[in-house]
Structures are given as C-alpha cells and as structure tokens.
Phi, psi and omega in degrees: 000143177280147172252114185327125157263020159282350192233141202261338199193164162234112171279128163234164186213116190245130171217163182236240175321155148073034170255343160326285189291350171338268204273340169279327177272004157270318147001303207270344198245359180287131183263114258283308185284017201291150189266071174179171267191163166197138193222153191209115171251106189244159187278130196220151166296146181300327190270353157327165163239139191251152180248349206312295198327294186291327166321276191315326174288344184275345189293342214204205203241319204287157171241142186271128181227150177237107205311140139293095194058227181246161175190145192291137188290150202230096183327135177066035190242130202248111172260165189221143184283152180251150152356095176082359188236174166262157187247099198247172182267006247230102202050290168231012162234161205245104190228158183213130202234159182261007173336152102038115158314149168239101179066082180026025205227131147201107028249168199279162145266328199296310191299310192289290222284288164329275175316312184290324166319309213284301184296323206231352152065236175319339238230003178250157170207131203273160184206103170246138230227214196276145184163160192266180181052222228221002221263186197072354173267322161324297191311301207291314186323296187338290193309323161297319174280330162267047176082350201267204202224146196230108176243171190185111187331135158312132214278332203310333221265327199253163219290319184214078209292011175326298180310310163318300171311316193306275175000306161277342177269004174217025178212147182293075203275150193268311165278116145277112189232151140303121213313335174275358161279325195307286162333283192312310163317332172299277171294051142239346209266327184265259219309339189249038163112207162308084221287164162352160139295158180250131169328133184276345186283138152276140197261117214282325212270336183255019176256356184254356180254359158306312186307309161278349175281308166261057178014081185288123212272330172287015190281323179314306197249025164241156172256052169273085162272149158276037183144203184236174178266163208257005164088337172275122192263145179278121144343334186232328157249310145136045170284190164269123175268146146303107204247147203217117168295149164200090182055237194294321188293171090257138199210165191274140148183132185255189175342312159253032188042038147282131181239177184197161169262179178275325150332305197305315197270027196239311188311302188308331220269338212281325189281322181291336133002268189316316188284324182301279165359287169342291169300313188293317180314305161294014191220330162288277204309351174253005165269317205247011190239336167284315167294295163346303200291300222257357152291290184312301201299301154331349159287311170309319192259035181351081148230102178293291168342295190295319185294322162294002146242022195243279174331300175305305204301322216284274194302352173292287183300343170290304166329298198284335177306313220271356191259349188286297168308305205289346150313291141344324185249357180257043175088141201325131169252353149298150179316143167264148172291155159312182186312107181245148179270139173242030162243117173302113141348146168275000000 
C-alpha cells in the first residue's frame, strides 16, 4: 500500500500499568504541527469504556481518537486502540480487528508495532513506555529489523518497568530516555531528514503473523507457521504452539494466532494452574462432603459396612483436599511480574 506524502514518519507508542500518565504526558509535548501519525496501545479490560481519546486531546494540541473500521491515516492525529480490538497499520490506513490475543491483551502492542514495521519500515518509530511483563518488546525487535528507531522510557523515572527492562534488556534500543525527553527526541528525529536505509529484503515471517493479527480467513487452509512446534498447547485455545527464535526472544504462536512471549506464556500457563488447583480443591471437597452425606445415610439404614466406606472414601479425599489448600496457601503459583514500583518518582 502507498503511504501519504504529507506525513514523515509514524510513531507508535505501547504502555500498559502507570501508562495513562505516560502517554498524557507526551501527549501534552507533542507540537501542533508535528509531521507523523501517532498511534498508542495502552492495555485496557476488555469489557471497559476507554476515555483516552478526550484525555490526550484535552492534554496537549494534536487531537485523539479512536479509529473506526479502516479509514486513511492523518497528520498530526493521535489514534488510540478502542476497547477489546488491535489497532494495525496498513499502509495510509488506520484499521482496528477483533484478532487473536497477544501476551493475553486485546489490544496488543505487539500487533500495532509489528504492522507499522511491516508498512512503514525505516520511517517508523516505537516508544515502549511503563508497564509489567513483556508485550511490545517483540513489536520493537520488529521494529529495528526493518530500519526503523527504538526508544523506551527509563524503566527507574516508571511506575512498573517490566516493559521497559524487557525491551532493553533484548532489543538493540537506540534511546533510554526520560519521559520529558521523549516527545524532543521524536521531533528531532522526524525534523533531521531522511531515516536510515531500511533493509532491502521483506521479512515473509512478519507480514504473515500481520496476517494472523488480523485473522486472515486465508490462512485457514495453509500450513503456513512461524517457527516449528514446540510441544506446548495455548493457554486459550490448547492448540500446538509454534515456538519462534527472533534474536534474544523466543515466542509462541499457535494455529489461530494467539501469541505469546515466553514471559507472557509462562505467566498465562502458572494461572492456568493456578485455576486448575482451585477446581480440584472444589471437587475433593464436595467428594468428601457427598460421602459423608451418604455415610450418615447408610447409617440411618444400618448397612454399617457401607457407611464405613463411605467414611474412608470421605477422609482420602479430604486428605488430598487439605495438601491442595496447604499449595495454595504457601503462595501465589502464578508468575509474578517483575519487580514494581508503587510510588510515583519524586
């Protein structure tokens, strides 16, 4: 697809926890005239009303929006992912899909991040800002390999620097900045000219996982993947994940394009545990609570033998309940995010 020539460059930018206050404060430094696109994926429950949109227009001068179907991209306009969809790239247009999760999130960073590469190649420039675990560091990789420019909040000055630490610690980030650096760096970056060259080769593996983001129905009837399988089933559907090298990363993706990173799937699988446990604690207690009843009741009718298999069936199962609670109760068994600060910087 051609890309507008009024507009220089496309900023995306991903946050999750603490991002709100992020992204309002680039929001408030963006300068009315800036020559580039801006696009933002903060992680929201699905079932919310997202308000970012009137925020970031009340914060700063560019006006905030939340794109509709697909519709042509617009200088100096802030798009914001709505509730529950991904927010893609795709050439001069600005589109939003019910697709497939990413790191449990819709919408993703990864997905947003991924598609501007794919469209916009050198001319793009990623921002991953405050949030916990990992998603957006995949997107940046992305972003880097096609020429493009990689900045990423000082994880110390934010409220929850998982995203950030990931990013740096497995992508070439060109910027570490502090948040009142970011926006000048932006607009210095779009003001000095040409970017880089972009690699001339297209990379065939991200224009087909563009393709699973927005649950490409011709996808269906190929034995089109991304890596090989990995033995592992997703978290959300129990498909076969595809485990995928891409430098320092390794990531997930199964059949119908749920992905994951390797944090994200260690987390989704520890809560999925977590829920299993939960259930079996409910279902020996209500086994060892049905034999009782039915012990008492075999009593009433002295057939003693039985209510005394009834009883045994009863204390086994109580047994296997009470070592199930003391696992439970001897700390969270899902993954924990890194490390959080819960104080807002001085």
């Amino acid at each position: 697809m051609k890309k507008p020539d009024s507009i220089r460059r496309v900023v995306v930018i991903g946050a999750s926890a603490g991002g709100v206050e992020a992204v309002s404060s680039l929001a408030a430094r963006f300068p009315p005239d800036l020559d580039a696109a801006v696009f933002v994926v903060l992680h929201i429950p699905h079932n919310a009303t997202s308000y970012m949109p009137q925020i970031l227009s009340r914060a700063g001068r560019l006006r905030a929006i939340h794109p509709t179907g697909s519709m042509p991209m617009e200088r100096g306009v802030i798009y914001v992912a709505p509730p529950d969809k991904h927010l893609l790239v795709e050439g001069d247009h600005v589109t939003i899909v019910s697709g497939p999760r990413e790191n449990g999130h819709r919408p993703a960073v990864d997905p947003l991040f991924r598609s501007a590469a794919d469209s916009w190649r050198n001319r793009v420039i990623g921002v991953v800002l405050s949030g916990n675990l990992d998603d957006g560091t995949a997107g940046l990789a992305a972003i880097k390999a096609c020429g493009g420019i990689a900045l990423v909040q000082s994880p110390e000055e934010t409220l929850f620097p998982g995203m950030p630490m990931s990013a740096i610690e497995n992508v070439a980030v060109d910027h570490v900045l502090p948040l009142a650096e970011i926006v000048p760096t932006i607009v210095r970056l779009i003001d000095g000219g040409e970017p880089s060259e972009e690699p001339s080769m297209k990379d065939q593996d991200m224009e087909l996982e563009v393709r699973n983001a927005q649950l490409d129905s011709s996808l269906a009837d190929t034995d089109a993947h991304v890596g090989s399988p990995s033995g592992f089933s997703c978290p959300e559907c129990s498909g076969v994940l595809w485990e995928v090298e891409d430098g320092k990363l390794v990531r997930y993706r199964c059949r119908v394009g749920h992905a994951y990173s390797a944090e994200s799937l260690l987390s989704a699988s520890s809560s999925a545990v977590e829920a299993a446990l939960w259930a079996s604690l409910r279902s020996l207690e209500e086994n060892a609570a049905f034999a009782r009843r039915l012990s008492r009741r075999a009593t009433v009718m002295e057939q003693h033998e039985v209510s005394e298999r009834f009883v045994a069936q009863a204390d086994r199962a109580s047994a296997h309940a009470v070592t199930i609670r003391n696992v439970l109760l001897s700390g969270p068994v899902a993954a924990q995010p890194r490390p959080e600060r819960l104080i807002a910087p001085e």
